[in-house]
MITI-333751 format. One record per residue (C-alpha): residue number from 1; residue in one letter; x, z, y. Coordinates in steps of 0.05 Angstrom, whole numbers, plus 5000, padded with zeros to 4 digits. Layout:
residues N
+-----+----+------+------+------+
|   i | aa |    x |    z |    y |
+-----+----+------+------+------+
| NUM |  A |    X |    Z |    Y |
...
+-----+----+------+------+------+
This chain:
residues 449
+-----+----+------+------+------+
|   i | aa |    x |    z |    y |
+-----+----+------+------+------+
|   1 |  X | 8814 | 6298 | 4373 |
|   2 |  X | 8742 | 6304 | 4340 |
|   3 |  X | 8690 | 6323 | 4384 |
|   4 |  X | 8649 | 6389 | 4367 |
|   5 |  X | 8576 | 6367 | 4358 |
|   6 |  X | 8563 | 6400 | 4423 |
|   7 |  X | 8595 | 6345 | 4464 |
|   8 |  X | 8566 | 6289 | 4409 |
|   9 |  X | 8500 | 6319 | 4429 |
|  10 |  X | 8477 | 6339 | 4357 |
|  11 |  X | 8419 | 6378 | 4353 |
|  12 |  X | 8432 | 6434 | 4306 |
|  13 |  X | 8377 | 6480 | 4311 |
|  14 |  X | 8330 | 6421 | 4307 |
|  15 |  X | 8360 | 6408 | 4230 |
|  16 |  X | 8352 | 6484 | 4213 |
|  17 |  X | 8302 | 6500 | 4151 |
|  18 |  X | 8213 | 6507 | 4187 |
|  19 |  X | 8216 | 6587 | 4166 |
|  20 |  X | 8282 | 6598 | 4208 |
|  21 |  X | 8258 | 6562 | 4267 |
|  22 |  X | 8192 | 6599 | 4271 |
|  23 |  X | 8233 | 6668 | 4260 |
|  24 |  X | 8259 | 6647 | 4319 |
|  25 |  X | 8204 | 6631 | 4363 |
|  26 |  X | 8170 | 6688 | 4340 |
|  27 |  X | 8226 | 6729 | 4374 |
|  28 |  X | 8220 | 6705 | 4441 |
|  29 |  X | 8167 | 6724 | 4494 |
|  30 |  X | 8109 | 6687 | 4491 |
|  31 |  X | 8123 | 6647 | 4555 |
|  32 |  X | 8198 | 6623 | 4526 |
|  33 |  X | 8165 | 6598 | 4463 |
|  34 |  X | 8109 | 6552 | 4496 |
|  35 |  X | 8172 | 6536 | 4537 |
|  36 |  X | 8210 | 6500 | 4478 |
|  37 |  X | 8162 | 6437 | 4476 |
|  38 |  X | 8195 | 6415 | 4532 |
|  39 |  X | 8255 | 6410 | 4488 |
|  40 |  X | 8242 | 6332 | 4459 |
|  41 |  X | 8176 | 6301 | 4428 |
|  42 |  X | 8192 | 6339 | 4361 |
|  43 |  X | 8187 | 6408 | 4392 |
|  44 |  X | 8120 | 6394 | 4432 |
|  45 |  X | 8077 | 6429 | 4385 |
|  46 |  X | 8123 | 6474 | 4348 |
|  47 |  X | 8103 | 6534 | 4389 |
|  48 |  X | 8032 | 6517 | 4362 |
|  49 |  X | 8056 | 6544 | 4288 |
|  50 |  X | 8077 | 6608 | 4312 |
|  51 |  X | 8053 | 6666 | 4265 |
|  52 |  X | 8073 | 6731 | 4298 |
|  53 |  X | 8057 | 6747 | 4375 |
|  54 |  X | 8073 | 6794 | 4423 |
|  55 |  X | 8029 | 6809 | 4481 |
|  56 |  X | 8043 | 6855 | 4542 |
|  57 |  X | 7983 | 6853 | 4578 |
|  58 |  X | 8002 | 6872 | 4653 |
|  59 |  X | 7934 | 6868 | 4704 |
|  60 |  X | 7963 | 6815 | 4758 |
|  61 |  X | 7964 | 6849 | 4824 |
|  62 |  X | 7965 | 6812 | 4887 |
|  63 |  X | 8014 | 6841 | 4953 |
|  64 |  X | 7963 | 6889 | 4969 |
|  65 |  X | 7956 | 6919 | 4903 |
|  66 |  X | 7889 | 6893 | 4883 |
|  67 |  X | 7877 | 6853 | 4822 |
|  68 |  X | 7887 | 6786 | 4823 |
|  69 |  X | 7830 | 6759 | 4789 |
|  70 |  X | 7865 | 6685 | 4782 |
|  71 |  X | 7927 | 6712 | 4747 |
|  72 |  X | 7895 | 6749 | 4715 |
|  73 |  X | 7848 | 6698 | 4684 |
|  74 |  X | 7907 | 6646 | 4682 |
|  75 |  X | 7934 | 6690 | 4636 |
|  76 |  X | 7879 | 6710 | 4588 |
|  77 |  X | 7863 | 6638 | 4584 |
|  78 |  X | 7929 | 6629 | 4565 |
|  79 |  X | 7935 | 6662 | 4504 |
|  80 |  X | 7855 | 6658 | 4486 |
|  81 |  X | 7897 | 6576 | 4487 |
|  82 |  X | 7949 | 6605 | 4431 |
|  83 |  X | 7902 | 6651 | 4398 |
|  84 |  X | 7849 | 6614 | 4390 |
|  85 |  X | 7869 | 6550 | 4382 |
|  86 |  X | 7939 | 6551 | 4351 |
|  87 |  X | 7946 | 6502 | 4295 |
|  88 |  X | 7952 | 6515 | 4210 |
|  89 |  X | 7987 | 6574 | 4218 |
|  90 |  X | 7947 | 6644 | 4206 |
|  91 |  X | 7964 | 6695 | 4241 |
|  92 |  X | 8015 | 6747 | 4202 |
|  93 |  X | 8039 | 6789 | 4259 |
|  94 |  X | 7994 | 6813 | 4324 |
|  95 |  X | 8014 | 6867 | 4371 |
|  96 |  X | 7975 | 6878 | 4435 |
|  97 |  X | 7997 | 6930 | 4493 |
|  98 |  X | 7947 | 6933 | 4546 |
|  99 |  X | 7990 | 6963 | 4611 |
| 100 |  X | 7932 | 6979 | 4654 |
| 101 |  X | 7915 | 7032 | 4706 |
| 102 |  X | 7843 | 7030 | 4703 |
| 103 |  X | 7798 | 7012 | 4651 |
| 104 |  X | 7760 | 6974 | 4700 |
| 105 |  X | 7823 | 6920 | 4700 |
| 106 |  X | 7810 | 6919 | 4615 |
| 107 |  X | 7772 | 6843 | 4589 |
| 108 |  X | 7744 | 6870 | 4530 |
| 109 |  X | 7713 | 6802 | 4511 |
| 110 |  X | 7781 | 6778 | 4511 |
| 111 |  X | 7816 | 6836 | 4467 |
| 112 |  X | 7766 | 6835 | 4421 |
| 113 |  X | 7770 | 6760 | 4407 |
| 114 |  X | 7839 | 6758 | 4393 |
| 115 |  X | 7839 | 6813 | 4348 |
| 116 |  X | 7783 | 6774 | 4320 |
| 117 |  X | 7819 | 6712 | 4310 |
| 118 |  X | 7881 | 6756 | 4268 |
| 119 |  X | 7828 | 6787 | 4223 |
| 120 |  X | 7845 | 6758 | 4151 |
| 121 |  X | 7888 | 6765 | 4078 |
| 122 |  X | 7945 | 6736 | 4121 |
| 123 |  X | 7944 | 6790 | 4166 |
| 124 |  X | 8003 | 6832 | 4163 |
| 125 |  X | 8013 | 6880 | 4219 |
| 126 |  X | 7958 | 6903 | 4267 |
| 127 |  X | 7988 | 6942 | 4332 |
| 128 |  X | 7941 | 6953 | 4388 |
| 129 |  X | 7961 | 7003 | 4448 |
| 130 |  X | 7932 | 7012 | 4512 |
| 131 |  X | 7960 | 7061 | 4575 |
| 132 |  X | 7896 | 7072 | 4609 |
| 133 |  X | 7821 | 7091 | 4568 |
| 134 |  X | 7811 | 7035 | 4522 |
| 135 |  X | 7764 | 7046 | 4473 |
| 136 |  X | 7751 | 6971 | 4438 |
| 137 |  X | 7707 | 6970 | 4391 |
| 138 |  X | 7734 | 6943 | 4325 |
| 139 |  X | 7699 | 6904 | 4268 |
| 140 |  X | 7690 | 6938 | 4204 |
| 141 |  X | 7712 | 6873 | 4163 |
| 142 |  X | 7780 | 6896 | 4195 |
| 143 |  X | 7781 | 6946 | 4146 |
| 144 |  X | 7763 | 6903 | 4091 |
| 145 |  X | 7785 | 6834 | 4095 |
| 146 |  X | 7859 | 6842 | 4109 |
| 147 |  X | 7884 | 6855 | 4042 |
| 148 |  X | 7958 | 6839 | 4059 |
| 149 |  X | 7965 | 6886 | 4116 |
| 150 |  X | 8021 | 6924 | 4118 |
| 151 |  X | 8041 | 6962 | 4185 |
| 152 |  X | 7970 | 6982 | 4226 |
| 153 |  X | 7973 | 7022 | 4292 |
| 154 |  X | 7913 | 7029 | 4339 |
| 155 |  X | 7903 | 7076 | 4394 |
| 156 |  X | 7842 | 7095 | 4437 |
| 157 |  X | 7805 | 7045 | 4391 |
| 158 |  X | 7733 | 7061 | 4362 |
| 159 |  X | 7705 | 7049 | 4303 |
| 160 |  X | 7636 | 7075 | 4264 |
| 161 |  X | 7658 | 7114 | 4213 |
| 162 |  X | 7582 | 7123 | 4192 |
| 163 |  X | 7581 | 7049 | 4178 |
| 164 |  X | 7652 | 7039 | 4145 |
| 165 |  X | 7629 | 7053 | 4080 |
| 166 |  X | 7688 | 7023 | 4043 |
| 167 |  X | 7756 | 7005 | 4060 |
| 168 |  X | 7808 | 6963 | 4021 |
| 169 |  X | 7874 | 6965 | 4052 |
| 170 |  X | 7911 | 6952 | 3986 |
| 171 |  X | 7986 | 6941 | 4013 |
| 172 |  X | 7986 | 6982 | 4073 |
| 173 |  X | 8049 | 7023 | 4079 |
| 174 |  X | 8046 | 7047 | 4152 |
| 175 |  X | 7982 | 7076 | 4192 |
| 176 |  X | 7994 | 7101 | 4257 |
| 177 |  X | 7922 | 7124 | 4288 |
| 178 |  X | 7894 | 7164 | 4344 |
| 179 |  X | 7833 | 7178 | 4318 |
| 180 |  X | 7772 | 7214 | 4346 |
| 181 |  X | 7730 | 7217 | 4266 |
| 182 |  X | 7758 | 7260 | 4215 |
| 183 |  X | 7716 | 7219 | 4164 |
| 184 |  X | 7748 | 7146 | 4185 |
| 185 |  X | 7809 | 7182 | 4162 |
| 186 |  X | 7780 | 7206 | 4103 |
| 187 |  X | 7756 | 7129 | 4085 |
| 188 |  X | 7819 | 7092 | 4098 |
| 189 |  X | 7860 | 7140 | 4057 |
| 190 |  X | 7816 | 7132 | 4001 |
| 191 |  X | 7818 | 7062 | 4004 |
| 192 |  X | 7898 | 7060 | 4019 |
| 193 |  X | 7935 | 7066 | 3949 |
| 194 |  X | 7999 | 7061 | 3969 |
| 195 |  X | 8008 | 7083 | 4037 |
| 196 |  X | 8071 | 7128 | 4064 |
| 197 |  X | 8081 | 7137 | 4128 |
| 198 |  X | 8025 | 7169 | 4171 |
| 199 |  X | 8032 | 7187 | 4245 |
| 200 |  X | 7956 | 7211 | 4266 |
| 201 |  X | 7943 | 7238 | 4344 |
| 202 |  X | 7885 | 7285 | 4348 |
| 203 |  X | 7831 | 7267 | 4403 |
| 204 |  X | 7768 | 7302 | 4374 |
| 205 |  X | 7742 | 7377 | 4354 |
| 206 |  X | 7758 | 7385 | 4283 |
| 207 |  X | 7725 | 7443 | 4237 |
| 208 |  X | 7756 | 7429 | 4167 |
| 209 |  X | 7809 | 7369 | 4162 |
| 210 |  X | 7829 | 7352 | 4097 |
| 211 |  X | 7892 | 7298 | 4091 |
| 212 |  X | 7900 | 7284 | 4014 |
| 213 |  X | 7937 | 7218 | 3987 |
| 214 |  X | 7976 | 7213 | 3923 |
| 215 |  X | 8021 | 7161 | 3956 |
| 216 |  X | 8045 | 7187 | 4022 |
| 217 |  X | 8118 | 7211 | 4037 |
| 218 |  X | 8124 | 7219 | 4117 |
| 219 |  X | 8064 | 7257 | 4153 |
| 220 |  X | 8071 | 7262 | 4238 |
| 221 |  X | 8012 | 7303 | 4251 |
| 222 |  X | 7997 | 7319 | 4335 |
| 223 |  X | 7935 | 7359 | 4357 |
| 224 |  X | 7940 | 7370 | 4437 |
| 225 |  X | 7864 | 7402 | 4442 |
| 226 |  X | 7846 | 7451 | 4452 |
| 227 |  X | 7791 | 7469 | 4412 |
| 228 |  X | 7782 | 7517 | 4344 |
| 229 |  X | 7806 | 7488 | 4284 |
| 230 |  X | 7781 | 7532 | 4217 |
| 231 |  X | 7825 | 7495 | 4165 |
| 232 |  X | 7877 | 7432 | 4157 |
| 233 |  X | 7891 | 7419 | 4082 |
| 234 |  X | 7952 | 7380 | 4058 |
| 235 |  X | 7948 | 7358 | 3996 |
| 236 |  X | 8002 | 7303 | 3981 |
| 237 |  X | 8048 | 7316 | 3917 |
| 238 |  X | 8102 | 7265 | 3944 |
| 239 |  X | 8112 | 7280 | 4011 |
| 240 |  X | 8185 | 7284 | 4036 |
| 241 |  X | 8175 | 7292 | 4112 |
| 242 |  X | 8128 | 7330 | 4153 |
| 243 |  X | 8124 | 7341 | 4225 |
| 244 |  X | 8076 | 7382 | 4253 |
| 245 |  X | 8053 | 7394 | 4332 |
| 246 |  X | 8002 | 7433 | 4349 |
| 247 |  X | 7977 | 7457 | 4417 |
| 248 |  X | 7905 | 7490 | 4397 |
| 249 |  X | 7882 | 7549 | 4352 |
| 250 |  X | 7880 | 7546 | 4278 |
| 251 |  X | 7857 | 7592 | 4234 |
| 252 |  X | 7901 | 7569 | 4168 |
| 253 |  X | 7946 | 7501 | 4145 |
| 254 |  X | 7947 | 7494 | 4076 |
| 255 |  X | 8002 | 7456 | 4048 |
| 256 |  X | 7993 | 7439 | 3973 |
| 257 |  X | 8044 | 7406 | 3920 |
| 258 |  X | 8101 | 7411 | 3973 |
| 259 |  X | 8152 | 7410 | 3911 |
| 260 |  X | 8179 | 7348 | 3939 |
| 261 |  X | 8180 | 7364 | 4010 |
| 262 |  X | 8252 | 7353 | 4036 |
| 263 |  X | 8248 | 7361 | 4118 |
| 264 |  X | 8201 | 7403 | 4159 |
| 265 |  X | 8195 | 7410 | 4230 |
| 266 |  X | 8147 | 7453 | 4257 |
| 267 |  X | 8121 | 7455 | 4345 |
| 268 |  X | 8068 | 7499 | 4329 |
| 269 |  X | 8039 | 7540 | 4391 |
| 270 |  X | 7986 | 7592 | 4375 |
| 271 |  X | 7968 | 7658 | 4416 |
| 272 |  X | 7964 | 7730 | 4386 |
| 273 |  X | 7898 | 7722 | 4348 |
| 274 |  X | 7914 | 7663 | 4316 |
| 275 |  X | 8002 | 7668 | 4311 |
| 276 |  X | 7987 | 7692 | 4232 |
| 277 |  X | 7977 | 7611 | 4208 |
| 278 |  X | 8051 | 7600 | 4232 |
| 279 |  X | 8073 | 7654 | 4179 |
| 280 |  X | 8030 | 7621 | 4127 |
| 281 |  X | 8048 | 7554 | 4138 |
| 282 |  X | 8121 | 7566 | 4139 |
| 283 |  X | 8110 | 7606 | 4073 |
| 284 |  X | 8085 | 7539 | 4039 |
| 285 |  X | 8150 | 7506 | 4056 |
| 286 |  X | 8206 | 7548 | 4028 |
| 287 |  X | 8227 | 7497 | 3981 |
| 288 |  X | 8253 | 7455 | 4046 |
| 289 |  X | 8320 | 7433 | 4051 |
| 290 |  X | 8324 | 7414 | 4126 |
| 291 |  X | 8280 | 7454 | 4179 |
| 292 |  X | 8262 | 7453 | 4253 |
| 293 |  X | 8245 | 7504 | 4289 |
| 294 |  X | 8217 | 7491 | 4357 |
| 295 |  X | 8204 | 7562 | 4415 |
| 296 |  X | 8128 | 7566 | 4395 |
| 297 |  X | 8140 | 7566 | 4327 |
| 298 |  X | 8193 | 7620 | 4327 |
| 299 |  X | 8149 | 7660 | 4374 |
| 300 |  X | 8091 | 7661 | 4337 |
| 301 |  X | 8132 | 7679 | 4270 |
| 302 |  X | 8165 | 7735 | 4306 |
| 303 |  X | 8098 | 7762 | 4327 |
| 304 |  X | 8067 | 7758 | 4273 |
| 305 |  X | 8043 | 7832 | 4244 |
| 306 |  X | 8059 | 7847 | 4172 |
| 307 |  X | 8097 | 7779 | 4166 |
| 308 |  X | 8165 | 7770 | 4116 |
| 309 |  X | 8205 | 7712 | 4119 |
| 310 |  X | 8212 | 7679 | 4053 |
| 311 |  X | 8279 | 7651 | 4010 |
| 312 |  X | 8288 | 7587 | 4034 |
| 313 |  X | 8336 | 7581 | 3973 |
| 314 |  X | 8350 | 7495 | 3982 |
| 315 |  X | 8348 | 7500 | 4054 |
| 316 |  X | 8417 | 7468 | 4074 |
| 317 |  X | 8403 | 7453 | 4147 |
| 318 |  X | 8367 | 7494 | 4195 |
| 319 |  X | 8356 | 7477 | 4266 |
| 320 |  X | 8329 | 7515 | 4328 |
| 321 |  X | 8309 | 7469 | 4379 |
| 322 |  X | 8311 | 7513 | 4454 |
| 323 |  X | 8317 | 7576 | 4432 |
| 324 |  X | 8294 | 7635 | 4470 |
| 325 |  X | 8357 | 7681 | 4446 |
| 326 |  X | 8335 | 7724 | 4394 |
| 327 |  X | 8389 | 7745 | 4356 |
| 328 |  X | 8354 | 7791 | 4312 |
| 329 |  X | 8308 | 7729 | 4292 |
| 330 |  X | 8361 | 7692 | 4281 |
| 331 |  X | 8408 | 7727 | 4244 |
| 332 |  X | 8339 | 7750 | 4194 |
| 333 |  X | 8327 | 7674 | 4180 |
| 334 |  X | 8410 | 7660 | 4163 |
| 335 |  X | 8388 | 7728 | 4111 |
| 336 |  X | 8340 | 7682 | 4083 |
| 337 |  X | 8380 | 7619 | 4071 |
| 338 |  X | 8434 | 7642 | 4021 |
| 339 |  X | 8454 | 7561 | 4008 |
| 340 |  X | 8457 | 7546 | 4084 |
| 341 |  X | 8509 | 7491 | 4106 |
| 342 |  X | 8482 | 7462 | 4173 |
| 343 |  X | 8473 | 7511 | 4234 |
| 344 |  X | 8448 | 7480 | 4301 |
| 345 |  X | 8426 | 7519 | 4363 |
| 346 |  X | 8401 | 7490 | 4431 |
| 347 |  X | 8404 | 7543 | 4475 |
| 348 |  X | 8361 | 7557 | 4539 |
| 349 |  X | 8385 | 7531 | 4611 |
| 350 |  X | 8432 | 7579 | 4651 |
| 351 |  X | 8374 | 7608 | 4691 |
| 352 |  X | 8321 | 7633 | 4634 |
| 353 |  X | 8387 | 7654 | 4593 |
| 354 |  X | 8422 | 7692 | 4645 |
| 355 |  X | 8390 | 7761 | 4630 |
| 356 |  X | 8388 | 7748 | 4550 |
| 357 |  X | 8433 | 7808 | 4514 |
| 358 |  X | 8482 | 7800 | 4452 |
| 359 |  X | 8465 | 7849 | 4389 |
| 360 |  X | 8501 | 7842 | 4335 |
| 361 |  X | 8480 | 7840 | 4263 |
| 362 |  X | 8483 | 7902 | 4220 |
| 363 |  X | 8504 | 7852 | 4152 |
| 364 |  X | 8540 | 7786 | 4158 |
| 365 |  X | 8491 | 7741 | 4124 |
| 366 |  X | 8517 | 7711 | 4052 |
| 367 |  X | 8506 | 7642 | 4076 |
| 368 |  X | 8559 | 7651 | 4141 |
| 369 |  X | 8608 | 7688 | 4096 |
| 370 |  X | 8616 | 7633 | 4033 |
| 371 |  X | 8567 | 7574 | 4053 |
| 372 |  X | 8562 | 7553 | 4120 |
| 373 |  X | 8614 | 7500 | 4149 |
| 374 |  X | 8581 | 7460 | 4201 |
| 375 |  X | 8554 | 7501 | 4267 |
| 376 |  X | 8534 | 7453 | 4328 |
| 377 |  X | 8515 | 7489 | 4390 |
| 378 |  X | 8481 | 7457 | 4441 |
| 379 |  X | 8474 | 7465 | 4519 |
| 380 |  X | 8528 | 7509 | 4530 |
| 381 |  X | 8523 | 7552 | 4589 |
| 382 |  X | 8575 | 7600 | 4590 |
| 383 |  X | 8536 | 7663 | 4583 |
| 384 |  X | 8558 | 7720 | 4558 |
| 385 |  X | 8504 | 7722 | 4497 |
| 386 |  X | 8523 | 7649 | 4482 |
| 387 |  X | 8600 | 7668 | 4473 |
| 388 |  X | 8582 | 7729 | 4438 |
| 389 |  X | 8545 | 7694 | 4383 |
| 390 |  X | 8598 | 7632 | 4382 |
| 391 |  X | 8656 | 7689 | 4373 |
| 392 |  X | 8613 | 7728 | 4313 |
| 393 |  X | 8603 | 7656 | 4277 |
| 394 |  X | 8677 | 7642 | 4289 |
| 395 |  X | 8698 | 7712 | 4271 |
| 396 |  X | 8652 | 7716 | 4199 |
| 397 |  X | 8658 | 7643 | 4180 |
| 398 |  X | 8700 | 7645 | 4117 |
| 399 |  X | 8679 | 7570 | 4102 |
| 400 |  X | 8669 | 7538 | 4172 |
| 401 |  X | 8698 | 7469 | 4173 |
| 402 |  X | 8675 | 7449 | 4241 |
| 403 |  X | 8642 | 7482 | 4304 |
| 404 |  X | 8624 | 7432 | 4365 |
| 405 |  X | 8595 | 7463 | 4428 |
| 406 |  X | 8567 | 7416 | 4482 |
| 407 |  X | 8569 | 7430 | 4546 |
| 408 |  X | 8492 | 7407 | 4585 |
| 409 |  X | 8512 | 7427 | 4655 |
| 410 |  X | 8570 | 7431 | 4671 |
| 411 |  X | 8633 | 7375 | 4659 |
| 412 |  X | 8688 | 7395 | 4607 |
| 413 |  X | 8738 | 7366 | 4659 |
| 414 |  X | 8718 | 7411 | 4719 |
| 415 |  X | 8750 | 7469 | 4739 |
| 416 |  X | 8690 | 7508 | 4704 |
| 417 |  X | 8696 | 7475 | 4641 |
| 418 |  X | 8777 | 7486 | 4627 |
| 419 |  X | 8755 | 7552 | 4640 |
| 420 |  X | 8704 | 7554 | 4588 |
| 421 |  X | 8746 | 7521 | 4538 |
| 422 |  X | 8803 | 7566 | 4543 |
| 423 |  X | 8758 | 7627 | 4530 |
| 424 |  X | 8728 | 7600 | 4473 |
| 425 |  X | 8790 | 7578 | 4447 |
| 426 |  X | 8826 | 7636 | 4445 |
| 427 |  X | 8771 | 7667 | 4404 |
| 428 |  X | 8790 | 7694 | 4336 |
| 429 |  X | 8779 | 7642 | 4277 |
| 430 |  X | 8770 | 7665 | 4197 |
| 431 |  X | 8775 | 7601 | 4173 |
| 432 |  X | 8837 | 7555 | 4173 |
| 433 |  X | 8797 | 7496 | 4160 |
| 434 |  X | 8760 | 7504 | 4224 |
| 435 |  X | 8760 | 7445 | 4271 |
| 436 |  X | 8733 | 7460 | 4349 |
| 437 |  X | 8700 | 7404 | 4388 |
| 438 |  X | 8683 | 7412 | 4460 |
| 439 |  X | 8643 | 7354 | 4490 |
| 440 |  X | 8596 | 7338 | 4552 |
| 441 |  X | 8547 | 7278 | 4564 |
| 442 |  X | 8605 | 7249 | 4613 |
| 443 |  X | 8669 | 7257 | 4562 |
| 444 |  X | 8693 | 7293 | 4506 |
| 445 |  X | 8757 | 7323 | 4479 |
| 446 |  X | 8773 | 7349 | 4408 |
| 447 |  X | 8827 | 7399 | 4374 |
| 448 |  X | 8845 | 7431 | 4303 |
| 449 |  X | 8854 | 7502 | 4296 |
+-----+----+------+------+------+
């Protein structure tokens, strides 16, 4: 019998084509690809050709939990070595995370070399994260020597806006920033034609913030501060997905040329002087066909004075993310959403929902009598006000095709949860076609009605 070139000793992944070997390499940790030039002569200096690197940065502590200053510089040294020095090969790929729990354990020198050494039309992707307060200061030619890069991310990084007169960023497609300028914002979208995906983290006071790009499609916008914000302006005619989180007070969010705008989902927190942007905002996306609704947003739009919900007329999905029962709310947006197909509900644990009451709706909404076919509630508690709701969906449901409940706490094969079943399945059903799932994060069951 023939001998498989395993036992002949053949060398296969020696004869595979340069670009598939490097792919390789570039997947394996750092250490592993140095490692391979102990393979045979040939592979000595193949590491050296590597074009995409991954660096985890991780302080070395000795067994007393101070910093090892040899690690420490054993590593650095190590890849200033591959940085630095690596052979023909630019640099396409570079993503630095800098685990650290002091910013006194950070070698700025060192960080700012490398990223030095990447800087170029080759350059690609740019990620630089840090877990402690690292503020590097970046070069401007960042900004307008790397004409190929696609993917940049940077966090806790600074850079002098004042003096970034000009950015060309020509193919980037992805920006991911926390950002403490709203004019270095302002710069790189003007100088980004065809970016469209932007994730931006607040970290500064803002007065007026204006995000326009003709490009962009995705926008993840977080503000955690907590200072006065007098105006955000969206302007971007293509958008398709916008997620917005915000933990301070705004006076108004503009949205403009949202005629594209296919998903929303709004964490918007605000107290009673400054709940009336909520309303706005969620005026500007009626067009929407898939929104979330997070507490704080449904909060501030039920306390907001002289407020009426609009047609969401597309809207096929709606979602409330842990709701604070509110049936009336509720039941008002399902008025609103005559095409509605998609119903999800996470309810509130068994403690804050314990003393929530039922009330039923004067109208069944059109939507729940001809359109609605998919309901997914989830957390299940076993409350009376959960049941109540479940039975009214079941009950009006002329079109439901499926209902699954999940059950958060409690195990669909205890005691509890046959229990639980059995109640809910012997509630009424309109629609033949219905289909009841029961599930749990442990197991799951299924059965047709």
């Amino acid at each position: 019998m023939e001998k498989s070139a395993y036992e002949k000793g053949v060398d296969r992944i020696s004869q595979l084509p340069e670009s598939v070997i490097s792919e390789i390499l570039s997947r394996l940790p750092i250490e592993d690809a140095i490692d391979t030039c102990f393979l045979s002569r040939s592979w000595r200096h193949r590491w050296k050709d590597l074009q995409v690197f991954n660096f985890s940065v991780i302080p070395f502590k000795n067994q007393k939990g101070f910093l090892d200053e040899q690690g420490h510089m054993r590593f650095f040294s190590l890849v200033n070595d591959i940085l630095l020095h690596h052979r023909r090969a630019p640099v396409r790929k570079l993503r630095i995370r800098y685990v650290t729990s002091s910013v006194m354990d950070l070698d700025y020198a060192a960080l700012k070399a490398w990223v030095y050494a990447a800087i170029g039309s080759h350059l690609e992707e740019l990620k630089l994260k840090s877990s402690a307060g690292w503020k590097l200061m970046l070069p401007s030619r960042l900004f307008t020597c790397c004409t190929s890069l696609v993917n940049l991310e940077l966090a806790a990084c600074q850079i002098d806006a004042e003096e970034l007169t000009q950015v060309r960023f020509p193919s980037l497609k992805n920006l991911k920033l926390v950002f403490h300028n709203p004019k270095l914002i302002t710069n790189i979208l003007s100088g980004s034609p065809v970016l469209e995906t932007l994730d931006l983290r607040v970290a500064t006071k803002l007065g007026v913030f204006k995000i326009h790009s003709p490009s962009l499609k995705r926008l993840y916008y977080f503000d955690s501060c907590s200072s006065r914000t007098e105006l955000l302006e969206i302007n971007t005619p293509l958008l398709e997905y916008l997620t917005i989180r915000i933990y301070r007070k705004y006076r108004l969010i503009s949205v403009c040329n949202s005629h594209n705008l296919l998903e929303a989902n709004l964490d918007c927190y605000a107290d009673a002087n400054y709940d009336s942007y909520v309303a706005k905002l969620i005026n500007s996306l009626c067009n929407v066909k898939s929104l979330v609704l997070h507490p704080y947003t449904r909060y501030c739009l039920v306390e907001a004075t002289q407020f009426d919900l609009p047609e969401f007329r597309y809207l096929l999905n709606l979602e409330f993310v842990n709701m604070n029962f509110d049936a009336r709310f509720l039941f008002r947006m399902l008025e609103r959403c005559p095409m509605l197909q998609v119903l999800t509900v996470h309810s509130q644990s068994p403690l804050r929902a314990s003393r929530l009451e039922w009330t039923q709706p004067t109208n069944v909404p059109y939507c729940l009598a001809s359109q609605l076919s998919i309901v997914n509630f989830k957390t299940y508690n076993g409350i009376k006000a959960d049941q109540e709701l479940i039975a009214y969906i079941l009950q009006q449901g002329l079109a439901l095709k499926s209902i699954s409940i999940g059950f958060a706490y409690i195990s669909i094969n205890s005691e509890q949860g046959h229990r639980m079943i059995n109640e809910l399945w012997d509630l009424p059903k309109s629609s033949k076609m219905c289909q009841v799932y029961f599930n749990s994060y442990q197991d799951s069951i299924y059965g047709d009605t």
